[in-house]
C-alpha positions in Angstrom: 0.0 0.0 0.0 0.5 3.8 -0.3 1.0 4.3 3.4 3.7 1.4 3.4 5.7 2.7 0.8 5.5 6.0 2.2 6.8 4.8 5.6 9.9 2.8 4.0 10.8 5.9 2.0 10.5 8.1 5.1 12.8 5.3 6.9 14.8 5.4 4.0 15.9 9.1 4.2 16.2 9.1 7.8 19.0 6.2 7.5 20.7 8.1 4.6 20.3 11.7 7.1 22.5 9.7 9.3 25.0 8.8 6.8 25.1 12.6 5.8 26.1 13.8 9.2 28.6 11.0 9.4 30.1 11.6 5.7 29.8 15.5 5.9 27.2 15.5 2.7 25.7 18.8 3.9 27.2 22.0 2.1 26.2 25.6 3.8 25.2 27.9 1.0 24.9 32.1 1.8 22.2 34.2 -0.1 23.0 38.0 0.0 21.3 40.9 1.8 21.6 44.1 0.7 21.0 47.7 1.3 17.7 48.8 0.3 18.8 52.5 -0.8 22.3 51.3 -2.9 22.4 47.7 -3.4 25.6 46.9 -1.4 26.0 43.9 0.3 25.5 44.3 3.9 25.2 40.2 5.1 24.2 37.6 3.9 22.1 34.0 5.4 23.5 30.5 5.9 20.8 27.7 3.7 22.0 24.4 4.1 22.3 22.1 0.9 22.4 18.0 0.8 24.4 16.9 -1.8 22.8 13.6 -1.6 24.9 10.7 -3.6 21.2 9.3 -5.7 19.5 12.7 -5.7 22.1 15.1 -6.2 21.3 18.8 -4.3 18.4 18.9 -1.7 16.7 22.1 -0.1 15.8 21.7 3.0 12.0 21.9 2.6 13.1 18.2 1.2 14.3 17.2 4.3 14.0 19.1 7.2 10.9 18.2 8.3 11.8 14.5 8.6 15.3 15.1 10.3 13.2 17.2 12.3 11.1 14.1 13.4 14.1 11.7 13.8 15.1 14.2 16.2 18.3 15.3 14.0 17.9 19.0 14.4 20.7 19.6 17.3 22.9 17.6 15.1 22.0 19.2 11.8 21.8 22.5 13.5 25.5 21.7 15.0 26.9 21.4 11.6 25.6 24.9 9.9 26.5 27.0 13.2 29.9 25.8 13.1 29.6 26.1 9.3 28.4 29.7 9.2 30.9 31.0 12.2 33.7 29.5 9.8 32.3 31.3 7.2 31.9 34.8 9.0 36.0 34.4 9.8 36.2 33.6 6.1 34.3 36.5 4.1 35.5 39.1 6.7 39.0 38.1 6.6 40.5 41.3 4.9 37.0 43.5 4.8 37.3 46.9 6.3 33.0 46.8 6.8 32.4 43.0 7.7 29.4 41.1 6.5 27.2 39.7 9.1 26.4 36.1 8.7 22.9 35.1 10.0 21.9 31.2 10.9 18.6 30.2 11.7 18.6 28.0 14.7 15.6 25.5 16.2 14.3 25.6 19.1 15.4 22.5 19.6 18.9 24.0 20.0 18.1 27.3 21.5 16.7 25.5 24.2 19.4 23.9 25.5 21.2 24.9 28.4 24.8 25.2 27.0 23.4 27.1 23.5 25.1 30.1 24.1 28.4 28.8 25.6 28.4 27.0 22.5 28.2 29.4 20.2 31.0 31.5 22.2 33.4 28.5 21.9 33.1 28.4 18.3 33.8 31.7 17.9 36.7 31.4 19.5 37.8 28.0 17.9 37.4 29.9 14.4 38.6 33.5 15.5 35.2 34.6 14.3 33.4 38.2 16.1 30.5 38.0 17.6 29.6 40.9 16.3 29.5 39.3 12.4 27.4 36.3 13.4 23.4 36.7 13.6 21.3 33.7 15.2 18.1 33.8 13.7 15.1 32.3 15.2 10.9 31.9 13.5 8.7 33.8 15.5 7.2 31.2 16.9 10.6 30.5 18.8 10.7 33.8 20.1 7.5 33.5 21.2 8.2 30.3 23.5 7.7 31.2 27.1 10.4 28.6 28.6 12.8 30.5 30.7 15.9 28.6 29.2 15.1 30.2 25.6 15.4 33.7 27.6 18.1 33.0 29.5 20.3 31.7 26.0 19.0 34.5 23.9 20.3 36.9 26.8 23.5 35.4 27.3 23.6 35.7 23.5 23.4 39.2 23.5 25.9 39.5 26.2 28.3 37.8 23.9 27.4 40.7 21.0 25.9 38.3 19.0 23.2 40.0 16.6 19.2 38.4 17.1 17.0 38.2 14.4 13.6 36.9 14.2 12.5 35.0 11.1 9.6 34.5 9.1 8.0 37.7 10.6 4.2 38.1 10.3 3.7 34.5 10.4 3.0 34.2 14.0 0.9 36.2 16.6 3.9 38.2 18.4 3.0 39.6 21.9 4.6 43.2 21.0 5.9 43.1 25.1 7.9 40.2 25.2 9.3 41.4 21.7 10.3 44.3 23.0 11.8 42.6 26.0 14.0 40.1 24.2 15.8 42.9 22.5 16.3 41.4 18.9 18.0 43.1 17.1 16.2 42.8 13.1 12.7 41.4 12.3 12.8 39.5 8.7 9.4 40.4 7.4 8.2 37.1 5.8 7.9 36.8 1.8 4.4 35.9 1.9 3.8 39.7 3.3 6.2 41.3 0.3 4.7 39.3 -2.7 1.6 42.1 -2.9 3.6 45.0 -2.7 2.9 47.4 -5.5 -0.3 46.1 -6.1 -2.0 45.2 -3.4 -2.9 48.0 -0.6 -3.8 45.5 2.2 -0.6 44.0 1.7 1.2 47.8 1.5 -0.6 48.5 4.9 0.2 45.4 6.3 3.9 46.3 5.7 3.6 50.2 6.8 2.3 48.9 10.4 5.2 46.6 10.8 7.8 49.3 10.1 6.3 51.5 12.6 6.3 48.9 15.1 9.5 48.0 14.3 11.1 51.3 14.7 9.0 51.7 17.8 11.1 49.2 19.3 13.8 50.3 17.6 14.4 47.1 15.7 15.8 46.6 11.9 13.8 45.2 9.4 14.9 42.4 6.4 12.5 42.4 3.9 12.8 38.8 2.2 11.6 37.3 -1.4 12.4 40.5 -2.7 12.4 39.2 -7.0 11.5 42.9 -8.8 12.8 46.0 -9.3 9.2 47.4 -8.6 9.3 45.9 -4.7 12.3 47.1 -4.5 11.2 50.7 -5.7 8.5 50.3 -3.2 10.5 49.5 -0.3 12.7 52.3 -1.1 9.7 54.8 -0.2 9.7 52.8 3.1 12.0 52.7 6.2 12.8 49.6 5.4 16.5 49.7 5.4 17.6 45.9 4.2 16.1 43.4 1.9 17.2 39.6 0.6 15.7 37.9 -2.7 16.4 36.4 -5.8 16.7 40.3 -7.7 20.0 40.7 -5.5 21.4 37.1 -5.3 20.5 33.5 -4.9 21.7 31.3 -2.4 25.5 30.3 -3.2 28.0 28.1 -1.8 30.7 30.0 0.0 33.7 30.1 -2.4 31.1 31.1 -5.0 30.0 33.6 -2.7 33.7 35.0 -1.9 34.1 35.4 -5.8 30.5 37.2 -6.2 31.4 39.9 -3.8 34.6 40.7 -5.3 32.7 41.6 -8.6 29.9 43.8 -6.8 32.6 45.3 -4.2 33.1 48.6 -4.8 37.8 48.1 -4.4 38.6 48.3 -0.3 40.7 49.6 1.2 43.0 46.7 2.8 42.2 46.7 7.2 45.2 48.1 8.5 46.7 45.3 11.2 48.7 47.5 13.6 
């Protein structure tokens, strides 16, 4: 039957999600952001990528949710942060303005007692600063009342590790406790950009965010940004960042390292003194 077959598959790709961790099969890809008002690369966010040995490169969405139900997360989640701080050492090696790296992290992880400690030993195994690293979480995370999330996400910020929530407008936020946790950029979810310019519910929708955003004093990523006309739009806005397919699509990291050196405007070499 159907239901069979479906279960053999699903135990199928849980067996080969083991065999991915164990034989390093996952590849961290970056996808620019950019400044709304010129177009220069300001960051950029860690996707991960299975190059799996039958079906050649996975997206998460083909994946995830399976590895998130065989429990795999922390592990999974283990690989990109280590991944992505590697990376932030990486691009911002010899750049005067440094690119923050943002990685989106379960709650799975961020609820674990040693998160945070985690995070800062990495940094420090990879000479990588805080201060270019951005742990992303879905609003739904953010919104989790356990006292452990709060206690990591404020250790966190102790460290000077950016905090961004994800997938913005997806959730129901309680505007107090955002306010509270201090992150420091909202990433307005696509499904809330794909109207703008044509649709005023969807403009409106937008507008309010802003304003709340800036009452909190929060940044703002708009995401799935894929025309010139949304990005016209935005730049009536005070939205100050966006990330979509009309800047750049996601990239492996060498790939990325050689993109920026053809949109880099030449930079001047950091003086080490």
């Amino acid at each position: 039957t159907s239901s069979h077959a479906q279960v053999q598959a699903r135990a199928e790709m849980e067996k080969d999600l083991l065999r991915a961790l164990e034989y390093d099969q996952f590849e961290l890809y970056l996808q620019p952001q950019f400044l709304v008002e010129d177009n220069s690369v300001i960051g950029a966010e860690a996707l991960i990528r299975w190059q799996h040995p039958e079906q050649g490169l996975l997206s998460p969405g083909n994946f995830l949710p399976i590895a998130a139900s065989a429990g795999l997360l922390p592990r999974i989640g283990q690989f990109m942060l280590s991944r992505a701080i590697q990376a932030a050492e990486q691009v911002n090696r010899d750049r005067e303005k440094p690119l923050t790296i943002a990685v989106n992290v379960a709650i799975e992880e961020l609820a674990m007692d040693g998160f945070a400690d985690n995070v800062a030993s990495l940094l420090y195994q990879y000479g990588a600063q805080a201060s270019d690293l951005e742990i992303e979480v879905t609003e739904g995370t953010a919104m989790d009342e356990g006292t452990v999330v709060e206690q990591q996400v404020a250790k966190l910020r102790a460290l000077g590790v950016h905090l961004a929530i994800d997938d913005f407008g997806m959730g129901y936020s309680n505007l107090g406790r955002l306010k509270a946790l201090a992150f420091n950029t909202l990433k307005i979810d696509r499904s809330l950009i794909l109207g703008i310019g044509e649709d005023d519910a969807s403009e409106n929708l937008l507008l309010s965010i802003l304003e709340m955003a800036e009452a909190i004093g929060t940044d703002v990523v708009a995401e799935g940004i894929e025309t010139d006309a949304q990005r016209t739009y935005l730049k009536g806005t005070n939205c100050k960042y966006y990330q979509g397919f009309l800047g750049g699509r996601p990239m492996p990291v060498k790939t990325f390292e050689a993109w920026l050196k053809t949109v880099d405007a030449p930079q001047p070499l950091r003086l080490v003194s």
